[in-house]
C-alpha positions as CSV (number, residue, x, y, z in Angstrom):
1,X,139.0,170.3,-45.8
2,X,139.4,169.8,-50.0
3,X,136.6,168.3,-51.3
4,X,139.4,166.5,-54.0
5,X,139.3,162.7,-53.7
6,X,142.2,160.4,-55.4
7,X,141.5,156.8,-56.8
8,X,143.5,153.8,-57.1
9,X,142.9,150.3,-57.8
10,X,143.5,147.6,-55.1
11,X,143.5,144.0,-55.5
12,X,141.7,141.3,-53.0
13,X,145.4,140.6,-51.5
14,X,146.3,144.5,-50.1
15,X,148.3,145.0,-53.5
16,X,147.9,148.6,-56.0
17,X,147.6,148.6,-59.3
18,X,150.4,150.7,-60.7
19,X,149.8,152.2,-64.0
20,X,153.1,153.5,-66.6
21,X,153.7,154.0,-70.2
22,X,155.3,150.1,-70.7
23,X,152.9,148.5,-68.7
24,X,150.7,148.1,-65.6
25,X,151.0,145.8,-62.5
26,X,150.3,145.1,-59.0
27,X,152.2,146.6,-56.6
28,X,152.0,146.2,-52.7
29,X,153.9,150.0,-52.0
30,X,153.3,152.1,-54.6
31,X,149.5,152.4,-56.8
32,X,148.9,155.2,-59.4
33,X,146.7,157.4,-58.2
34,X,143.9,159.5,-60.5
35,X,141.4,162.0,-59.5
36,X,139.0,160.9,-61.9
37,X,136.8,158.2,-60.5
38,X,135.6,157.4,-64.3
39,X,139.2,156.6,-64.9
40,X,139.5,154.4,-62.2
41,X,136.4,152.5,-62.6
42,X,137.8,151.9,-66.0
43,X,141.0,150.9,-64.8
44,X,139.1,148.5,-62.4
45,X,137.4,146.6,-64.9
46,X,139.8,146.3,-67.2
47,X,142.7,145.0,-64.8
48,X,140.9,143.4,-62.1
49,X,140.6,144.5,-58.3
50,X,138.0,147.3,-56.7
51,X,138.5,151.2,-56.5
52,X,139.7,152.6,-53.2
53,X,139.3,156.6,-52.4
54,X,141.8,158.1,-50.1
55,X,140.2,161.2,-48.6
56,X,142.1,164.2,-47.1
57,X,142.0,163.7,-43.3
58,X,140.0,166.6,-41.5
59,X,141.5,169.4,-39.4
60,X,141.2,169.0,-35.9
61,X,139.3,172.0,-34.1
62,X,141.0,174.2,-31.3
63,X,139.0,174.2,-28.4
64,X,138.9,175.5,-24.6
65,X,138.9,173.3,-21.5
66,X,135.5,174.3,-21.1
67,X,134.3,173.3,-24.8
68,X,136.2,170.4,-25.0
69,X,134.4,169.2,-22.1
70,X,131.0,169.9,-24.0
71,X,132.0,167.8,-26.4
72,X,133.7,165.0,-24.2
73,X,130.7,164.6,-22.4
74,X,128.3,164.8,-25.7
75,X,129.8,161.3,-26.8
76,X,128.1,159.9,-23.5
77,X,125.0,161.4,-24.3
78,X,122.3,159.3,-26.1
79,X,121.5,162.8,-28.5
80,X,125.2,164.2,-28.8
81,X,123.9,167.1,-30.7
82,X,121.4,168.2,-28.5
83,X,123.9,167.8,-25.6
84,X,126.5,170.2,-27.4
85,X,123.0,172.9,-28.4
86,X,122.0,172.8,-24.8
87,X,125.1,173.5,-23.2
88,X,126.5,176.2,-25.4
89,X,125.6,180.2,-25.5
90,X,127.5,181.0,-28.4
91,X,124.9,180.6,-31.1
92,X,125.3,179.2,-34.2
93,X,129.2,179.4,-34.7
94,X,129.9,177.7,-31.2
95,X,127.4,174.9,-31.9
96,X,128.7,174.5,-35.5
97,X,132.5,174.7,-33.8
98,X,132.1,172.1,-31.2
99,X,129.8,169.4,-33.6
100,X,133.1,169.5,-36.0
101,X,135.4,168.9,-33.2
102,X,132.9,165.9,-32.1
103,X,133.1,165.1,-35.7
104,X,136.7,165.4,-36.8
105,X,138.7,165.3,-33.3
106,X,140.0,168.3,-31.8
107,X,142.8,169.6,-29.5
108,X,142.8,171.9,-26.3
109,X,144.1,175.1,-27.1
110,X,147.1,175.6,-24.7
111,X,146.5,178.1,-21.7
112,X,148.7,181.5,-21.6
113,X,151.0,181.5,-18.2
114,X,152.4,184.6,-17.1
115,X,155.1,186.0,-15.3
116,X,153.6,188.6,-12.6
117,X,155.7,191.5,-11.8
118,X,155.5,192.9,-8.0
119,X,154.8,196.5,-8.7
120,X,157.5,198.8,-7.6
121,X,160.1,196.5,-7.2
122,X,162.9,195.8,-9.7
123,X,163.0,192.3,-11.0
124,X,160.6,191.5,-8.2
125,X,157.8,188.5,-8.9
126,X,155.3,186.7,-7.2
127,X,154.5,183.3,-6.4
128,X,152.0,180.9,-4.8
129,X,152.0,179.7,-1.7
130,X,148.8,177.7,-1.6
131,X,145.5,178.2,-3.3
132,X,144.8,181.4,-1.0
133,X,147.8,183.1,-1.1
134,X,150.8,184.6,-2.9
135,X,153.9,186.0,-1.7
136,X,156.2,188.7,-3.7
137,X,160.1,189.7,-3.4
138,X,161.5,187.2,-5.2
139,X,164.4,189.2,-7.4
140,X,165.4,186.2,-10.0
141,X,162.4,184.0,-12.4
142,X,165.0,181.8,-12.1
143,X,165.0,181.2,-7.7
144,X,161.1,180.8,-8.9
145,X,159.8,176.9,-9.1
146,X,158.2,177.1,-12.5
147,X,154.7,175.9,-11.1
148,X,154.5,178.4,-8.4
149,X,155.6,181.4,-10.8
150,X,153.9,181.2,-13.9
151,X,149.9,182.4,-12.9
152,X,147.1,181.8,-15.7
153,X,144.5,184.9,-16.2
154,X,141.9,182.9,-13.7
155,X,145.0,182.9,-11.2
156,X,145.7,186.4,-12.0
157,X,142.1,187.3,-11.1
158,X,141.8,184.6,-7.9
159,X,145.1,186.4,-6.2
160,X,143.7,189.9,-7.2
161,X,146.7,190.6,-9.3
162,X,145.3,192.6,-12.6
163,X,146.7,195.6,-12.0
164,X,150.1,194.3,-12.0
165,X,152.2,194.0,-14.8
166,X,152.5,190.7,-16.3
167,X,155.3,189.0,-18.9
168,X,154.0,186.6,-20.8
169,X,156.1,182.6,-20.3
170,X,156.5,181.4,-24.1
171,X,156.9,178.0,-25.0
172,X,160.4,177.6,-24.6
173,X,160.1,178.6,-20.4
174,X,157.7,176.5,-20.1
């Protein structure tokens, strides 16, 4: 986040003070802007209304499901901080991570999905049948429903499936 800050002058009725070489005046669209908060007190004073900073908006952190549900469950907690130091094992860095995105907002980073190739077979792939099983032979990702063909890592390791080759599903399959 830049540490830069703008200025400009507002009046009590929502309009900017806009400032050019033949003369100033209130405008509710457009306001001249300065990074010099000096100037802008200046201008203030001498044309009426109060200085207004407009502040860069902060970054939102990328997070896990599982940190983001540290720091969902932080804002319930009556010492959000200690919440967030108490439930992550990451040391400084993860604590530091997660109190920015309770800060400044954050996002879930999506999961990868893979294609998982049936070992020797051509164009052979599996799919889920239920939580507890997956079946294989299918020749086409296209005969696959999407859901039942595209395995995360954890579903990769559930079905036992690691040593089989794996094409990763970009963003346009899925």
């Amino acid at each position: 986040m830049s540490e830069e800050k703008l200025y400009a002058i507002r009046n009590n009725v929502g309009k900017y003070l806009t400032i050019e070489r033949t003369a100033p005046w209130w405008d509710s669209q457009v306001g001249t802007t300065v990074r010099n908060i000096d100037v802008a007190l200046a201008w203030a004073g001498k044309h009426g209304g109060h200085v207004v900073t407009f502040v860069e908006e902060p970054k939102k952190v990328v997070l896990s499901k599982e940190q983001a549900k540290i720091v969902e469950d932080a804002h319930g907690y009556m010492l959000p901080a200690e919440y967030i130091t108490d439930n992550t094992d990451g040391g400084y860095e993860s604590e530091r991570l997660l109190m920015e995105a309770f800060v400044n907002g954050y996002t879930v980073a999506k999961e990868k999905k893979y294609n998982v190739k049936v070992p020797y077979a051509v164009n052979s792939y599996f799919k889920k049948i239920d939580a507890n099983y997956c079946i294989a032979g299918y020749t086409s990702i296209v005969d696959l429903d999407e859901d039942l063909a595209q395995f995360t890592e954890a579903d990769i390791e559930h079905y036992g499936l690691q040593d089989c080759e794996k094409e990763e599903v970009t963003d346009d399959e899925q």
